[in-house]
C-alpha positions, 0 to 999 in steps of 0.5 A: 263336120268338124265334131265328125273328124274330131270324134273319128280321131278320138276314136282312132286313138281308144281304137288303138289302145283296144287293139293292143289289148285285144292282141293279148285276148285273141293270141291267147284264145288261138292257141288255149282257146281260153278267155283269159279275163284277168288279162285286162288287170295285167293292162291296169298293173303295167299303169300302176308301175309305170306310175310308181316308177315315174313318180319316184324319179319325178319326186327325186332330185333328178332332173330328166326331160319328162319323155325320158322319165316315161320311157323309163316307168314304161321300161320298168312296167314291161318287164314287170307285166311279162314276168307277172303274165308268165306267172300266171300261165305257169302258176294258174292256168298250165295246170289246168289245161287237159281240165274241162273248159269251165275250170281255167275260165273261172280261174281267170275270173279269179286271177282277175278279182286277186289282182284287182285286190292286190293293186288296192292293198298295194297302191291305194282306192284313190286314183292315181294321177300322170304327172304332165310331162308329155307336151300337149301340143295341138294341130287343127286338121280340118277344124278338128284337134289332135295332140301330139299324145293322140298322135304319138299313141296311134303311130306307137301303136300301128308299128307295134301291130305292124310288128307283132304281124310280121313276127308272126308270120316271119319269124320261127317263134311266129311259124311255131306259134301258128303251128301250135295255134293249129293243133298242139299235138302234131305241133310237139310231133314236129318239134315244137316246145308248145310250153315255151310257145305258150309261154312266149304268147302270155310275155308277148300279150302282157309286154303289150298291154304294159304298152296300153296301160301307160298309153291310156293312163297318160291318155286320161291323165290318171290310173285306177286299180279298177281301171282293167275291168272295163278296159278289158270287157271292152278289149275282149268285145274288140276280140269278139267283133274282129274274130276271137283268134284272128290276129287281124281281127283283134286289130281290126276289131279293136279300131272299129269298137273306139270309132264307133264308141267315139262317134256314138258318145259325140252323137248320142245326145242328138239321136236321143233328144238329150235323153241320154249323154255322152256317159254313156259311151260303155253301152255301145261297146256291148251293143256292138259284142250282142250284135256280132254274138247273134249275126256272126258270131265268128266275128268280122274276119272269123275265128281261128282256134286250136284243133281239138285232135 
């Protein structure tokens, strides 16, 4: 019973950080119904310069407590990522958006392999290493542990969801989001700016993901310039399951895809005889994507898209 409540938190913790980024893929998606696959590098530059940046105050003569030197990479790594997403639906995907359907897709393909490249040229192949300057403190819950970063990461979490939900649907950026989601052209008739709406979505989505960068680099102790791919894979899957374009699915969806990676790679020895090992956590994200793909493949709470009229 404990290794089930230990993996169920480790779970809720993945889960958490999935969720943020599948919050970028699936506001996105709703409104360009674009999968915008270099969304996961835009997570893995926000952990590079959040550790650039506390790298360099740790290094330096400063003497600040360690949460405020992460609170300031995390400052600087927001920004960073907002100006870098607004770019990149500027530069690379506002121009192609009365193209046909395949044409932006490849260009996210592409957005995604010059970033990855970027991160390399600029930060190095090596990995990167969080200093330890957050307590890890551990409680038993019934004969499971949590730290205080697993519980700090899934409280920030749940209250920037919650957040982001009530913008959504109370604030008049969140009215005209779900105006534009619902059909760009009647959207501009009304008054809309669909530019600036789109582009409020991609600073939105990269603030987020700047978020769970910084969470999962400190989560894992280190950051890598490839580190975005498989983040983002399994973020999108998260996506998929809830419902690419439901803002609840993405949550929703994001939870269950790292319990059930949590529970599967604390169980997967066990079920396979030792044959296979904790390693091999990434298959179940994709097991899980094919699964939704051929039995609903709207997703948990279904799909919400832009109207084509």
């Amino acid at each position: 019973m404990d290794i089930f409540i230990q993996q169920l938190i480790n779970g809720l913790v993945l889960g958490s950080i999935y969720a943020l980024v599948a919050l970028g893929y699936t506001m996105v998606y709703g409104i360009l119904e674009l999968i915008n696959f270099a969304h996961g590098e835009v997570t893995m530059i926000g952990a590079m310069v959040a550790l650039a940046v506390i790298g360099a105050i740790a290094g330096s003569a400063l003497d600040l407590p360690g949460l405020l030197v992460v609170l300031a990479g995390v400052l600087v790594a927001i920004p960073a990522c907002m100006l870098l997403g607004f770019t990149i639906e500027k530069v690379a995907y506002r121009p192609l958006r009365r193209a046909p359907r395949l044409a932006p897709l490849i260009t996210a393909i592409g957005v995604s392999i010059v970033l990855q490249n970027s991160a390399m040229l600029i930060w190095g192949r090596q990995y990167v290493s969080f200093p330890p300057l957050i307590p890890q403190n551990s409680h038993e819950i019934l004969g499971a542990h949590i730290t205080d970063l697993q519980i700090f990461i899934i409280l920030l979490s749940t209250l920037i969801m919650a957040g982001l939900w009530l913008l959504v649907q109370q604030s008049t950026l969140g009215r005209a989001m779900r105006a534009t989601a619902q059909s760009k052209e009647v959207a501009a008739l009304m008054g809309v700016n669909v530019d600036r709406v789109i582009s409020a979505t991609f600073l939105i989505g990269s603030a987020l993901a700047a978020i769970a960068g910084v969470m999962v680099s400190a989560y894992y102790g280190l950051a890598h310039y490839y580190m975005g791919f498989m983040l983002g894979l399994k973020a999108f899957s998260a996506a998929v399951l809830g419902g690419i374009g439901n803002i609840a699915g993405a949550m929703l969806g994001g939870l269950l895809l790292g319990v059930i990676e949590a529970l599967g790679a604390g169980y997967i020895g066990d079920l396979t005889g030792g044959f296979l090992g904790s390693h091999y956590q990434d298959v179940f994200a994709f097991f899980v994507l094919i699964l939704v793909l051929v039995f609903r493949p709207s997703g948990l709470l279904g799909e919400r898209v832009a109207s084509r009229a």
